[in-house]
C-alpha positions in Angstrom: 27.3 -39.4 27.6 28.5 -42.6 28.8 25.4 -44.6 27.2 25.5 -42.7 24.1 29.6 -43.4 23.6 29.7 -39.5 23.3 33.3 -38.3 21.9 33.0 -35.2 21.6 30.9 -31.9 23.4 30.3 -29.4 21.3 29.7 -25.7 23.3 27.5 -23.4 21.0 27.1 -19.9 21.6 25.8 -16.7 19.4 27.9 -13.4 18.2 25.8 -10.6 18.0 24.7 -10.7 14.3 23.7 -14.3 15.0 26.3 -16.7 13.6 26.8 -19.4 15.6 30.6 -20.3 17.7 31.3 -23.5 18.9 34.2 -25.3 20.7 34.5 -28.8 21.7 35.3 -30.9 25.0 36.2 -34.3 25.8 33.6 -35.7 28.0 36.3 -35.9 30.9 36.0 -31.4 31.0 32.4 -31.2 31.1 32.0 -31.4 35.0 34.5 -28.9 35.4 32.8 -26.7 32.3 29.1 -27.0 34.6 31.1 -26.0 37.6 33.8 -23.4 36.3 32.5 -22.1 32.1 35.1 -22.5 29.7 37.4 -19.7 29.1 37.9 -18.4 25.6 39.1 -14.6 23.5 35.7 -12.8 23.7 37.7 -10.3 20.8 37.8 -12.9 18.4 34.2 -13.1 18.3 32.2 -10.7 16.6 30.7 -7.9 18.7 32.0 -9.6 22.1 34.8 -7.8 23.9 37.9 -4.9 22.8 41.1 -6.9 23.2 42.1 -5.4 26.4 39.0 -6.9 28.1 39.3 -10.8 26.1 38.6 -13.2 28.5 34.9 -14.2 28.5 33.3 -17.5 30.1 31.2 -20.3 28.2 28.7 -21.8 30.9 27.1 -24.9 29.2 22.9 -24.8 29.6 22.6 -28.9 30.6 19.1 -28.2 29.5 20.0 -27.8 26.1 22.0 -31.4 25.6 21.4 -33.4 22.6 22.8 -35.9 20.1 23.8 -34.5 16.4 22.6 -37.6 14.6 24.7 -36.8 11.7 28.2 -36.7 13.0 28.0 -40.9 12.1 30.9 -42.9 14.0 31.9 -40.6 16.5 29.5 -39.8 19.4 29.2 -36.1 19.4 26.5 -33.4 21.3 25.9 -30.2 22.0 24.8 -27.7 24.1 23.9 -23.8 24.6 26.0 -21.9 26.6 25.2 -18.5 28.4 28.2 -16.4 28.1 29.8 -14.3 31.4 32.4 -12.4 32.0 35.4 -13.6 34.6 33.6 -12.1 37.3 30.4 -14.4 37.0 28.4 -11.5 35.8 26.3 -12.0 32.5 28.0 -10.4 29.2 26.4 -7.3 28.0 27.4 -9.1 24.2 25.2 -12.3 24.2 22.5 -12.2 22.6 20.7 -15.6 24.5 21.1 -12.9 27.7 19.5 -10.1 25.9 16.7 -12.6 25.0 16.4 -13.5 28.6 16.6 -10.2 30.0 13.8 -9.3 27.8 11.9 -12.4 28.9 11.9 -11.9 32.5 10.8 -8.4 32.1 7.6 -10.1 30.4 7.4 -12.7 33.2 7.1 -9.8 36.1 4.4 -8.4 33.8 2.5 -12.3 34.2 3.3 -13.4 31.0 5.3 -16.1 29.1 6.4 -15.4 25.8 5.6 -18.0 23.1 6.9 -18.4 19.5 6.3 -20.5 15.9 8.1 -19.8 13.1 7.8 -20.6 10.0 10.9 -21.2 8.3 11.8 -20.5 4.2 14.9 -21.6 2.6 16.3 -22.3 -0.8 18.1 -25.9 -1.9 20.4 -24.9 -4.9 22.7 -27.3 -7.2 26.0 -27.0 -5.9 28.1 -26.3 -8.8 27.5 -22.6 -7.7 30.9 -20.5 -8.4 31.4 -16.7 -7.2 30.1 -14.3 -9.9 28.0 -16.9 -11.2 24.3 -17.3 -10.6 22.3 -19.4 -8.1 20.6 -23.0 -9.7 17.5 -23.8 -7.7 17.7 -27.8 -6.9 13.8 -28.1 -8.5 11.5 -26.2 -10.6 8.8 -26.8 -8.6 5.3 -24.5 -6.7 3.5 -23.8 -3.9 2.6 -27.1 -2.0 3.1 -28.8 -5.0 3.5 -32.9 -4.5 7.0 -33.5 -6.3 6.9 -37.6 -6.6 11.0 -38.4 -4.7 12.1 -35.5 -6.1 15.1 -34.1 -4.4 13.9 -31.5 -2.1 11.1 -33.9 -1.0 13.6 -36.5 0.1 15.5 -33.6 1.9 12.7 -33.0 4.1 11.9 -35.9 5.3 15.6 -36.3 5.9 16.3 -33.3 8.0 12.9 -33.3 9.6 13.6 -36.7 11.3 17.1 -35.1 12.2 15.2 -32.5 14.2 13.2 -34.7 15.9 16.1 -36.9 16.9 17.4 -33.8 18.7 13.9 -33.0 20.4 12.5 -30.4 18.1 9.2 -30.8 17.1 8.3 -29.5 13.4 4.3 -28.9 12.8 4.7 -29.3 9.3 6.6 -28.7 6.0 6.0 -27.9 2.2 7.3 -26.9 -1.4 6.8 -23.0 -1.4 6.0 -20.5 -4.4 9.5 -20.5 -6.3 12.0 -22.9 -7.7 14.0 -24.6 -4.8 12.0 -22.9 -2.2 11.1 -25.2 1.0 9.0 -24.0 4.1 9.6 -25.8 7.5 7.7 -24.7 10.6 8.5 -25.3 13.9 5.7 -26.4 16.5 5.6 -23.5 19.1 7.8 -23.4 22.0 9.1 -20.4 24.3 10.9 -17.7 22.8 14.4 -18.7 24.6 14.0 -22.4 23.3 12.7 -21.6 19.8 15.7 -19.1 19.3 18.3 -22.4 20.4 15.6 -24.5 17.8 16.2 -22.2 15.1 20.2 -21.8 15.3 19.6 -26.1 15.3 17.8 -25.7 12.6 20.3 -23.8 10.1 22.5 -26.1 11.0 21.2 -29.3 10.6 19.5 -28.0 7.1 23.2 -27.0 6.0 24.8 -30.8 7.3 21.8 -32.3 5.8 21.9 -30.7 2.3 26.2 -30.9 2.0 25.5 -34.9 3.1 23.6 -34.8 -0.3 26.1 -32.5 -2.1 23.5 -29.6 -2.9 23.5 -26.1 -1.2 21.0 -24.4 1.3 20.7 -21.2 1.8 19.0 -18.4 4.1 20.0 -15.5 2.7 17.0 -13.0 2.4 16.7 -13.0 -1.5 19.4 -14.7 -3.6 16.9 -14.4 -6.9 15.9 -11.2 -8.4 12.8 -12.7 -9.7 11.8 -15.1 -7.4 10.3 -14.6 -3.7 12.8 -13.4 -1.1 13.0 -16.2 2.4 10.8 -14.9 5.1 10.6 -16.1 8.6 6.9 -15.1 9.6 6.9 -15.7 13.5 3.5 -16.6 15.1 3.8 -14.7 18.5 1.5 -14.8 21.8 1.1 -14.1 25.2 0.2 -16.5 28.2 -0.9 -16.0 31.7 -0.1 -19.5 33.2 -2.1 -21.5 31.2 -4.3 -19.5 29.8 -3.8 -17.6 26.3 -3.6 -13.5 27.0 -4.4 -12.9 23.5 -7.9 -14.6 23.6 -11.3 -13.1 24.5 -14.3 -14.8 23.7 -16.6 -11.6 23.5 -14.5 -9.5 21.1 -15.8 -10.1 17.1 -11.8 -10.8 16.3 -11.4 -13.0 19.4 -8.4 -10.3 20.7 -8.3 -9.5 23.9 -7.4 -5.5 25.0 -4.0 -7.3 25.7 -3.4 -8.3 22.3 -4.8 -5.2 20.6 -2.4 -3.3 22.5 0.8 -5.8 21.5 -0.2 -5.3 18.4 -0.5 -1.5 18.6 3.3 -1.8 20.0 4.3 -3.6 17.1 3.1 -1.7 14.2 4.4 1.6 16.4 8.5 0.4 16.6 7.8 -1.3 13.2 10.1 1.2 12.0 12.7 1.3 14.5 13.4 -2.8 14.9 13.6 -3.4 11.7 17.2 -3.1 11.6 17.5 -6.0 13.7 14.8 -8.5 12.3 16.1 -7.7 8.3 19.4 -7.0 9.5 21.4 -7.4 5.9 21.6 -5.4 2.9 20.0 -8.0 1.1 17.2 -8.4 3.5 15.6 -4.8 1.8 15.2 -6.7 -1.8 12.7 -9.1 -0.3 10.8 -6.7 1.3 10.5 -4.2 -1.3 9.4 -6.8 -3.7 5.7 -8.3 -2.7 5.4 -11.6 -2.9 3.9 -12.0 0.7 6.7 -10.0 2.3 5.3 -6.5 3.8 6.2 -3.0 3.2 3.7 -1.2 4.6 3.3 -1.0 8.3 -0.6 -2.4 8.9 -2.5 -5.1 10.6 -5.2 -7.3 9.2 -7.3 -10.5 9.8 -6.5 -13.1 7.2 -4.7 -10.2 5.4 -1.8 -11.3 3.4 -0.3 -8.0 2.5 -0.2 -6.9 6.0 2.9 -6.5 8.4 1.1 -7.8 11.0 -1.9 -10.5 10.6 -4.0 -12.0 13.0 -4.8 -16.0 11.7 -8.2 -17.1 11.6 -7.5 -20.7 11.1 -9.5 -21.3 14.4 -10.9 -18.3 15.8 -12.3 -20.0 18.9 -9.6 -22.1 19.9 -8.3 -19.9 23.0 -4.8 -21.7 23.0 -4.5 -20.9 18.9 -5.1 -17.1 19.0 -2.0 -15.5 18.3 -0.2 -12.3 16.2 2.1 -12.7 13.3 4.9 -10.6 12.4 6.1 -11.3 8.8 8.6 -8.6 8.3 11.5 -11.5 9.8 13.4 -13.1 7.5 15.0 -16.0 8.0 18.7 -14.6 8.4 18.2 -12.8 11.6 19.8 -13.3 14.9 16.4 -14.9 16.5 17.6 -13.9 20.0 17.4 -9.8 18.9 14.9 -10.3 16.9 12.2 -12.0 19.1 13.8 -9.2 21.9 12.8 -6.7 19.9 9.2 -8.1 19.4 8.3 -9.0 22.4 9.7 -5.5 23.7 7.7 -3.4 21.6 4.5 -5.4 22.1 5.0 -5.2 25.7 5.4 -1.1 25.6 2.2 -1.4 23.7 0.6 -3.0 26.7 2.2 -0.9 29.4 0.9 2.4 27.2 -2.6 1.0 26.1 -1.3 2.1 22.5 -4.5 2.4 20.6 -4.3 -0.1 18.0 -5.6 1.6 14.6 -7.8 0.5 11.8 -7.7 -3.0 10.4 -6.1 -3.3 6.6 -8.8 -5.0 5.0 -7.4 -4.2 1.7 -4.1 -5.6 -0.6 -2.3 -2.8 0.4 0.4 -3.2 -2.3 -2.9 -2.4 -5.0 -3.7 0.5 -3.0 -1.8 3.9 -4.4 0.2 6.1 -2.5 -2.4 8.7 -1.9 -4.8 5.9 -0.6 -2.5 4.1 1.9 -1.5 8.1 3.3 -5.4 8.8 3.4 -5.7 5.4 5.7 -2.6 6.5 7.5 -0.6 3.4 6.7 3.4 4.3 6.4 6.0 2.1 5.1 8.8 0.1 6.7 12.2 1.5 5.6 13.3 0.7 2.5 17.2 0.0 3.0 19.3 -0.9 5.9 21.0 2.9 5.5 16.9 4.1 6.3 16.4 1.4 9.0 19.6 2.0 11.0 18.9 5.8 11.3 15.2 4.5 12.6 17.1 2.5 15.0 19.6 5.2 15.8 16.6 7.3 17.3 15.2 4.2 19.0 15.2 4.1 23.3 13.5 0.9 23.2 16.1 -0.8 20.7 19.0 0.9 23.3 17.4 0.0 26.5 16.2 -4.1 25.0 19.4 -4.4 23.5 21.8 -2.8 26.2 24.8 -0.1 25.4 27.3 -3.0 24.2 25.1 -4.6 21.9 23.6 -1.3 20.2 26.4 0.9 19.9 28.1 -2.4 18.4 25.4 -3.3 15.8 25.0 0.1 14.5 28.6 0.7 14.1 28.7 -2.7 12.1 25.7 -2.4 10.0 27.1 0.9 8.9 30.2 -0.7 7.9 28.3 -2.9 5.8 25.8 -0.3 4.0 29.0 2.1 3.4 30.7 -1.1 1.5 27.9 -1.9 -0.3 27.3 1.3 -1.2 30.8 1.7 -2.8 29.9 -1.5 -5.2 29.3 -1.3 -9.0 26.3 -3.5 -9.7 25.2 -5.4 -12.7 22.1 -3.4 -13.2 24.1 -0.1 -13.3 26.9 -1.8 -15.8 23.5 -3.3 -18.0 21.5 -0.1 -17.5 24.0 2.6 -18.4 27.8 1.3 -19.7 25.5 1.0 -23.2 24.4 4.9 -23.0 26.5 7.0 -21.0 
């Protein structure tokens, strides 16, 4: 910090629907912050503590420290903290504990849990108003090479941000619809992906108000255009060696894998809650566009919930499962719980994993998907909290706090949005009725 002129230490921590907290230090308090936390009003913060039980600790992770580039002039950093109550003990509300808890259950089962997601986002003109429409920042396609057009300077911008701050991105494009950008992030373990990705929205946001447009994560903020997914690329390893990998198998998957995925497709229904946690998050996956409805599995199947790559099939350290029901608005701490806790009752059951989807299952019709046994996901957060209301995994991954919290929240939002008028109801019937 000394080096660096640091000013300012930012301490970041998640609420449990994933928005992030931060307060900041002088440099002088960080000793005393590594040896003591910093105190603060757990019932300010969503989903952390009633007001009779406030006081909750910040402990910073040292591990995490790093230089935000764009706070120009005045030295400033941050770093993760794990949250505990006064006694020392870990907090039943934070979700980087859940994450962890979840994590070293895998780890006393052999395996380290990896992640890559791939990360969708809009860039909009900012001269969005309430009640008005959205204004995409380009009217560009998929991959398409925009000469130094807007979104193609952002990129570059906030990519080189990310790197500054140690994370690595694979790669980056223009996706299918207007102001649509993809960034992916180059693999890492779940717990340091999920502190990558809350970087992430954060340095896309600073980056794009620097430049006085808007970004946005929200699941689907066009009715016409595709909604923002977050496929994660999930896998397995045994030390050093890739648990989802076997040579002799004509997919490459070993029995591990075929039983993660059998997990995966089972508590489909009942985790979905967590990884499309919004009310919006149920218009992007009820409208195609390479977000899946259906629960099914498939080798270079798009249309699938679940698809196994075959970019290179006999690379052991590339084979890997990906879940692309996540959009990019979820807490990534419950979320990547929630995967890697279903996957691993997959594997401690031997859940038989069930015919491949070779087909588009959107062409198929109803009476052909129920003749190949293939269900759908729920189709509004109202259906997907009463899946995760008859859920034990999602209670025992989650923890009491956490569950009974997000439930009683998510059906606070479904019963207010439920109350709203909306535009297609005033177009559709105010002429006729």
């Amino acid at each position: 910090m000394e080096e660096r002129d640091i000013r300012f230490v930012r301490l970041w921590f998640t609420d449990v629907l994933g928005s992030l907290k931060s307060v900041a230090i002088a440099p002088a308090e960080v000793e005393g912050a590594f040896a003591e936390g910093v105190g603060f009003d757990g019932s300010a913060i969503e989903g952390y503590a009633r007001v009779y039980e406030a006081d909750m600790v910040a402990h910073p992770d040292p591990a995490t420290f790093q230089v935000l580039p764009w706070r120009s002039g005045t030295g400033t950093a941050r770093m993760f903290c794990d949250i505990t109550n006064p006694d020392g003990t870990a907090s039943a509300a934070d979700p980087r504990h859940v994450l962890k808890r979840t994590m070293a259950r895998a780890a006393d089962m052999g395996f380290t849990y990896y992640v890559h997601p791939e990360i969708e986002f809009y860039l909009l003109k900012d001269e969005h108003h309430p009640g008005e429409s959205p204004v995409p920042l380009d009217n560009g396609g998929y991959f398409d090479h925009t000469t130094l057009g807007a979104g193609t300077d952002f990129r570059r911008d906030a990519i080189n941000v990310l790197e500054q701050m140690g994370i690595s991105v694979e790669f980056s494009h223009h996706e299918a619809a207007p102001g649509q950008h993809e960034i992916d992030l180059r693999y890492a373990d779940a717990l340091t992906m999920a502190d990558n990705i809350m970087t992430f929205r954060v340095v896309i946001r600073e980056i794009a108000s620097l430049k006085r447009i808007k970004a946005t994560f929200m699941p689907k903020p066009f009715t016409n255009h595709a909604g923002s997914g977050m496929h994660s690329h999930v896998s397995l390893f045994e030390g050093d060696t890739n648990a989802f990998y076997d040579a002799a198998d004509e997919f490459r998957m070993s029995a591990i894998a075929k039983h993660f995925v059998a997990g995966l497709l089972y508590h489909a229904p009942e985790i979905t809650a967590v990884t499309n946690q919004w009310v919006n998050s149920y218009r992007r996956l009820s409208g195609g566009a390479e977000a899946p409805n259906y629960i099914c599995w498939g080798r270079n199947n798009r249309s699938a919930l679940v698809r196994i790559p075959m970019y290179k099939p006999d690379k052991a350290s590339s084979a890997r499962a990906e879940l692309r029901s996540i959009d990019a608005a979820a807490n990534p701490y419950l979320a990547f719980s929630l995967v890697l806790a279903a996957g691993l009752d997959g594997i401690e059951k031997e859940l038989p994993l069930p015919e491949e989807a070779s087909d588009d299952v959107w062409q198929l019709s109803a009476r052909e998907r129920h003749a190949l046994g293939i269900k759908r996901l729920p189709q509004s957060l109202d259906a997907a909290i009463r899946c995760m209301e008859e859920s034990e995994l999602v209670a025992e991954t989650l923890g009491e706090h956490v569950y009974d919290f997000f439930l009683r929240n998510k059906r606070a939002e479904f019963e207010e949005y439920n109350r709203q008028v909306s535009q297609f109801e005033l177009d559709r019937y105010l002429p006729h009725l």
